[in-house]
Residue frames as qw, qx, qy, qz and C-alpha x, y, z in Angstrom:
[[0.057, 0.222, 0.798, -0.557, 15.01, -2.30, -8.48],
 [0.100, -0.430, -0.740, -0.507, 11.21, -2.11, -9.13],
 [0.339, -0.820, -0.459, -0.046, 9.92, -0.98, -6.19],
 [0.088, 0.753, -0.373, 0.535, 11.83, 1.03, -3.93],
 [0.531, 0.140, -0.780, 0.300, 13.79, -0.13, -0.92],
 [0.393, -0.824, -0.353, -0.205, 12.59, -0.81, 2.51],
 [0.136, -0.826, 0.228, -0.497, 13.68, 1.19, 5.22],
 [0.290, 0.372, -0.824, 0.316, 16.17, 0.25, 8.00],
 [0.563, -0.095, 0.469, -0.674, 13.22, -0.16, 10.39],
 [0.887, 0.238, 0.064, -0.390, 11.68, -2.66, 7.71],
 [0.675, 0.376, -0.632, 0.055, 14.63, -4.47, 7.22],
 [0.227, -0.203, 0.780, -0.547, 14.80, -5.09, 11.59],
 [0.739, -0.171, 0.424, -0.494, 11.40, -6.22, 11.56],
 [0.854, 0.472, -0.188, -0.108, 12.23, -8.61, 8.56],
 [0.264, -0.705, 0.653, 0.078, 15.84, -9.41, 10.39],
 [0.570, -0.217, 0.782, -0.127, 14.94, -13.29, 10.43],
 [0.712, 0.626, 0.289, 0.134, 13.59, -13.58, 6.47],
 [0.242, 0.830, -0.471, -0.177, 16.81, -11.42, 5.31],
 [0.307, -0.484, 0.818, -0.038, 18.85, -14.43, 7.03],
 [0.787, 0.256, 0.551, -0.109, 16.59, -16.76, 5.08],
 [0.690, 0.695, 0.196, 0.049, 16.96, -15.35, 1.75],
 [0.100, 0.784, -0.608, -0.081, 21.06, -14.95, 2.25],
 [0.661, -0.138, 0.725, -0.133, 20.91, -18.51, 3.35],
 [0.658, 0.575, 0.388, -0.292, 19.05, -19.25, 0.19],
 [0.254, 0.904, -0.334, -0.083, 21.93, -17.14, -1.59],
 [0.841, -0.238, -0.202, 0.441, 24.31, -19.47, 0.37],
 [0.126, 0.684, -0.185, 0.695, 25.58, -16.22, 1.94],
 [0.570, -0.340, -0.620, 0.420, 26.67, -17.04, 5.72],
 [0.359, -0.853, -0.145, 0.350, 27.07, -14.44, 8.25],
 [0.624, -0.436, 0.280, 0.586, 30.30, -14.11, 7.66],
 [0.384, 0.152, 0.504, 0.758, 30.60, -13.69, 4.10],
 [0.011, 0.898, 0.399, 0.185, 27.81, -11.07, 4.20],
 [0.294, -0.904, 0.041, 0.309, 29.64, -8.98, 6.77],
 [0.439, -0.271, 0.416, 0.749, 32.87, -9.57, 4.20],
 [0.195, 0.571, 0.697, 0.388, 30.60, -8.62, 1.32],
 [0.122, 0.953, 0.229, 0.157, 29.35, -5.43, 2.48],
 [0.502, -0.739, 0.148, 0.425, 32.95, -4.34, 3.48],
 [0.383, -0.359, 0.586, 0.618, 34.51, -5.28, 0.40],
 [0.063, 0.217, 0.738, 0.636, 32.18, -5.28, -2.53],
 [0.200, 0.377, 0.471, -0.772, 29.57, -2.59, -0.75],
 [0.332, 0.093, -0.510, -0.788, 27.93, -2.50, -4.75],
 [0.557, -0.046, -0.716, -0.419, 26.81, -5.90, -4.75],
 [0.073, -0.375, -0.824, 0.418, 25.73, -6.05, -0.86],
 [0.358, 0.389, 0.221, -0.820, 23.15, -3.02, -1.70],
 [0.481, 0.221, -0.571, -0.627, 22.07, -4.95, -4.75],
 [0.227, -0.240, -0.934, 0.134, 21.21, -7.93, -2.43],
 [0.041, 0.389, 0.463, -0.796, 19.31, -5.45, -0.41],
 [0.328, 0.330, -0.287, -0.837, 17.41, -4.27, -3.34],
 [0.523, -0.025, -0.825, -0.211, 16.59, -7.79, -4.58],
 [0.198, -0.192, -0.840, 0.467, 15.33, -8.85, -0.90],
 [0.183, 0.332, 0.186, -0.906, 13.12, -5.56, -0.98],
 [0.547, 0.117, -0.192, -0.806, 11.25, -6.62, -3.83],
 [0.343, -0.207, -0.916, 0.009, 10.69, -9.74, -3.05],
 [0.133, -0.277, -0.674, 0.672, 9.45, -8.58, -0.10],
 [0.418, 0.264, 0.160, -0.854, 6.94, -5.91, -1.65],
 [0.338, 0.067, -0.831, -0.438, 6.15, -8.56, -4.25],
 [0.257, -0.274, -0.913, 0.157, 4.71, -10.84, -1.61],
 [0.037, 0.378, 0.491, -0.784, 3.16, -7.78, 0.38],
 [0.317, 0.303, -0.111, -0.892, 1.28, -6.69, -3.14],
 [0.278, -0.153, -0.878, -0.359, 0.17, -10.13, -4.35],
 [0.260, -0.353, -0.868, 0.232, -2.01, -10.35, -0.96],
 [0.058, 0.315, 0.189, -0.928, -2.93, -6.88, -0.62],
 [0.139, 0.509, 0.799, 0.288, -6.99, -6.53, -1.41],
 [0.082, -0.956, -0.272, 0.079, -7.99, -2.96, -0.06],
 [0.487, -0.227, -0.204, 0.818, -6.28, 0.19, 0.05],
 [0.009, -0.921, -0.380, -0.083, -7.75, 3.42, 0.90],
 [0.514, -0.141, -0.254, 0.807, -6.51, 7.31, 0.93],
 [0.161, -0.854, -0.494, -0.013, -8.08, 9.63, 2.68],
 [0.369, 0.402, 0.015, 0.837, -7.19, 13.39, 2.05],
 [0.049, 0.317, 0.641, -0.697, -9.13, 15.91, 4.23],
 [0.492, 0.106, -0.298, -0.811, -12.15, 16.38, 1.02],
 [0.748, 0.302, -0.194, -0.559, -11.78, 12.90, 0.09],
 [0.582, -0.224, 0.761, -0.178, -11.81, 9.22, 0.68],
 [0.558, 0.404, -0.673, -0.268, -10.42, 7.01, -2.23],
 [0.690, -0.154, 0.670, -0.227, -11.45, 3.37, -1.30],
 [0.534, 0.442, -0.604, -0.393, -10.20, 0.87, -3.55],
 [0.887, -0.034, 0.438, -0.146, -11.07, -3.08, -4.19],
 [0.058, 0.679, -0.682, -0.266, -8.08, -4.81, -5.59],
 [0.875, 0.361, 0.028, -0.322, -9.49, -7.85, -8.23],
 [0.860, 0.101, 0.382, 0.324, -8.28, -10.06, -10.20],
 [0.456, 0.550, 0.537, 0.448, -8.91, -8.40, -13.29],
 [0.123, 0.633, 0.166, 0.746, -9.32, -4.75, -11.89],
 [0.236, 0.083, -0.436, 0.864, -9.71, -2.42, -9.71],
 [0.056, -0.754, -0.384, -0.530, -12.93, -0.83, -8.27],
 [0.166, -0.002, -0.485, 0.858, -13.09, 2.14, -6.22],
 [0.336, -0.716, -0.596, 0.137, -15.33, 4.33, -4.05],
 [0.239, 0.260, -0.122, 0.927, -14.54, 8.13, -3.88],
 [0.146, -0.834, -0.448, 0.286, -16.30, 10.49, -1.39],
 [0.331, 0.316, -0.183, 0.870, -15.41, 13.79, -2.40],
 [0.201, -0.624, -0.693, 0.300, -16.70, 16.24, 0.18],
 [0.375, 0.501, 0.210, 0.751, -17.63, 19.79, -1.07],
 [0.340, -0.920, 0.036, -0.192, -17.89, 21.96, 2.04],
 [0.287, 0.706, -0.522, 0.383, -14.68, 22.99, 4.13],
 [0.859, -0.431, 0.193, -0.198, -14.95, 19.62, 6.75],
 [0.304, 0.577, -0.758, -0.018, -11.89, 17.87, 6.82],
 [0.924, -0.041, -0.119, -0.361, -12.31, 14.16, 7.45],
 [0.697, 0.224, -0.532, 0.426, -8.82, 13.45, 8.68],
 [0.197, -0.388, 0.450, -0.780, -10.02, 15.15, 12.10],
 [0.032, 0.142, 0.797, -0.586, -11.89, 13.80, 14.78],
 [0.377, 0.605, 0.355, -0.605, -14.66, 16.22, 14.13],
 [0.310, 0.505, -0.420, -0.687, -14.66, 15.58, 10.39],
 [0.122, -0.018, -0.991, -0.048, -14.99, 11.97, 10.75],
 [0.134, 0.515, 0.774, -0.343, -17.97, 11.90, 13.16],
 [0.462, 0.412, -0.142, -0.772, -19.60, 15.28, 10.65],
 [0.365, 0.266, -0.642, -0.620, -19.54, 12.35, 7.86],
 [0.062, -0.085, -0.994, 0.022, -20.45, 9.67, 9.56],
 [0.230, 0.479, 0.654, -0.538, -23.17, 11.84, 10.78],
 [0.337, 0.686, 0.132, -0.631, -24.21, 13.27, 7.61],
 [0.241, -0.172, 0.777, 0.556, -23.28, 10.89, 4.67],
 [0.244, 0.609, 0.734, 0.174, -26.45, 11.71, 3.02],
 [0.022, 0.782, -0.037, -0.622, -25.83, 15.65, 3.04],
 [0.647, 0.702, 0.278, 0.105, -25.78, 17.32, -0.14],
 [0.114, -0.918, 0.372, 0.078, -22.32, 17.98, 0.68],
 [0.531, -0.201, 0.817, 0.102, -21.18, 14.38, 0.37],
 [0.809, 0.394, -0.142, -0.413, -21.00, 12.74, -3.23],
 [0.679, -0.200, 0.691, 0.145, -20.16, 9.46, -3.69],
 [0.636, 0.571, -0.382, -0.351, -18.84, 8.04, -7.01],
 [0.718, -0.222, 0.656, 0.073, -17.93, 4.75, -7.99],
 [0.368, 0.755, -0.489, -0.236, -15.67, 3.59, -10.79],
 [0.914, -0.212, 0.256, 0.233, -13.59, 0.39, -12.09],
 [0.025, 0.800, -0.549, -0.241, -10.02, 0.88, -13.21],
 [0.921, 0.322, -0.210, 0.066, -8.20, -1.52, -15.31],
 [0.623, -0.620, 0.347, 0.327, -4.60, -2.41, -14.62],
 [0.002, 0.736, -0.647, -0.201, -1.17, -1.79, -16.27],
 [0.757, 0.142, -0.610, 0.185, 0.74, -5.25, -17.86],
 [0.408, 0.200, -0.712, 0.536, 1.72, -4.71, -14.15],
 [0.531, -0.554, -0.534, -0.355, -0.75, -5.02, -11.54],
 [0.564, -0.664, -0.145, 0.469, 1.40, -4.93, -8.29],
 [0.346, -0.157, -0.057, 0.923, 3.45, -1.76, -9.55],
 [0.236, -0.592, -0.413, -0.651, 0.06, -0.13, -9.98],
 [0.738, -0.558, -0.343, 0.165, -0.63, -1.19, -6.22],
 [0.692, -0.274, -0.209, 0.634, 2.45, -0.07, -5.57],
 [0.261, 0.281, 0.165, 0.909, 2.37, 3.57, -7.16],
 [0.482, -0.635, -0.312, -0.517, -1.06, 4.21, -5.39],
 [0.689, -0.575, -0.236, 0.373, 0.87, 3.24, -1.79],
 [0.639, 0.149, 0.147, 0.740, 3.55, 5.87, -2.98],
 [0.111, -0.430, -0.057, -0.894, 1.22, 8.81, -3.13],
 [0.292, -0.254, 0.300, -0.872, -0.39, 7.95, -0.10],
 [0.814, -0.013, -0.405, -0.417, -2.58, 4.80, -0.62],
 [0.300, -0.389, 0.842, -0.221, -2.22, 2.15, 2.52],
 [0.539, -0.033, -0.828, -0.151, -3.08, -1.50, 2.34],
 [0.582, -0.252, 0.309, -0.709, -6.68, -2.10, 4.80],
 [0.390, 0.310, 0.845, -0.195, -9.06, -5.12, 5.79],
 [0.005, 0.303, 0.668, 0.680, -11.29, -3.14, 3.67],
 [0.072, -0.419, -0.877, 0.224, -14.04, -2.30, 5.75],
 [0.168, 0.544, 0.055, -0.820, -14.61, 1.26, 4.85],
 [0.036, -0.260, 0.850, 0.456, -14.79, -0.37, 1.77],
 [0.232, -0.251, -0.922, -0.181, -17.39, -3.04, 2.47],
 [0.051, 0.520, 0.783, -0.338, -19.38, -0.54, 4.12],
 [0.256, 0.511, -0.143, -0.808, -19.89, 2.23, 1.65],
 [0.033, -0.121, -0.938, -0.324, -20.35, -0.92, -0.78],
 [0.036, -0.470, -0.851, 0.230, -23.32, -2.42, 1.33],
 [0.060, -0.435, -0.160, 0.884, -24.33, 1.90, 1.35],
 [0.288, 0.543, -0.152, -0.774, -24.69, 2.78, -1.92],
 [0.360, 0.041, -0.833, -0.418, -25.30, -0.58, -4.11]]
């Protein structure tokens, strides 16, 4: 497996694409429910195979992803060709994963406590298990708009 499976929640919301892509298998109902009873290996190896498909598609389309720590706010544009990002780091003890740490920055993103940095990143021969290793430690998948407005900010 490349990625890592999804979770039983993410396989409910995904009920009606599993049934596609046994279908696909020619795997009925039936023979699924024999399948994981009697060969329980090679129903968790479907499962595994369905999973990355599934992150496959979810990392081809995936253009932002930001993670925000309580210093610092990693904001990342996901290219063709690369990667660029956007770091705040913030060097006083505000935490920016609060309420009141949010509105401090918003109100004070020109303090000499705030430093922005900006950076591009190549990719790996693998571009979505880059994506994917940055959702792993913590990285979600946005619109972008923190993004496009620290852009517009500082360029």
């Amino acid at each position: 497996m490349k990625y890592s499976r999804l979770t039983k929640e993410q396989f409910e919301e995904l009920h009606q694409e599993f049934i596609n892509f046994l279908a696909t298998q020619s795997i009925t109902a039936d023979e699924w429910t024999n399948l994981k009873e009697s060969k329980p290996e090679l129903a968790e190896a479907e499962l595994d195979v369905f999973s990355d498909l599934i992150w496959e598609g979810v990392l081809n389309k995936a253009e932002y992803l930001e993670h925000i720590s309580p210093q610092h706010m990693y904001l990342f544009h996901l290219g063709e060709s690369n990667m660029q990002a956007i770091v705040l780091n913030i060097k006083n003890d505000v935490d920016i994963t609060t309420d009141e740490g949010y509105a401090w920055l918003r109100e004070n993103l020109m303090d000499e406590n705030v430093e922005f940095l900006q950076a591009d990143k190549d990719y790996t021969d693998d571009k979505n298990l880059d994506k994917f290793k940055m959702i792993e430690q913590g990285a979600v998948i946005t619109k972008g708009d923190l993004f496009k407005y620290f852009d517009k900010l500082i360029n």
